[in-house]
Phi, psi and omega in degrees: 000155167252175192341288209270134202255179184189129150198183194223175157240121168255152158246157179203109176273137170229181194287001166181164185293321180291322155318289183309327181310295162322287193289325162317306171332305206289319212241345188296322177321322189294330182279357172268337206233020161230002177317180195214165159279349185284312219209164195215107165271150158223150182232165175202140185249155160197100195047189193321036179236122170238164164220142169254127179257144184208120159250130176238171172233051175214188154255341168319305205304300196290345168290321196291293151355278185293326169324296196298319167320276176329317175276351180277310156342300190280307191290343186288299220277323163310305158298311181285326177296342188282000000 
């Protein structure tokens, strides 16, 4: 990436740390196996919270970047719901 970064935090509060546990579980494989030369994730939990940090080095980048979370996010909360 170059110099100039562009980043961001999503947070996604859930009904409890073992739920949030579960979906960080389902999605942490993804943070490693969707980089980019563009864009960088990192995940985290901390009780009923996960956050995804996403660095790009556009702003292009970083929308996509939160888009592809946020849709990784949502099918995990979807799947536990089933």
């Amino acid at each position: 990436m170059t110099s100039d970064r562009h980043a961001t935090t999503l947070r996604f509060s859930y009904a409890s740390p073992a739920v949030a546990e579960r979906i960080a579980a389902s999605v942490r494989p993804e943070a490693g196996a969707i980089e980019g030369e563009r864009t960088a994730a990192s995940l985290s939990r901390d009780g009923d919270t996960v956050r995804v940090e996403i660095v790009a080095s556009d702003l292009t980048a970083l929308r996509a970047g939160q888009n592809t979370w946020a849709t990784l996010l949502e099918v995990a909360e979807r799947a536990g719901d089933t």
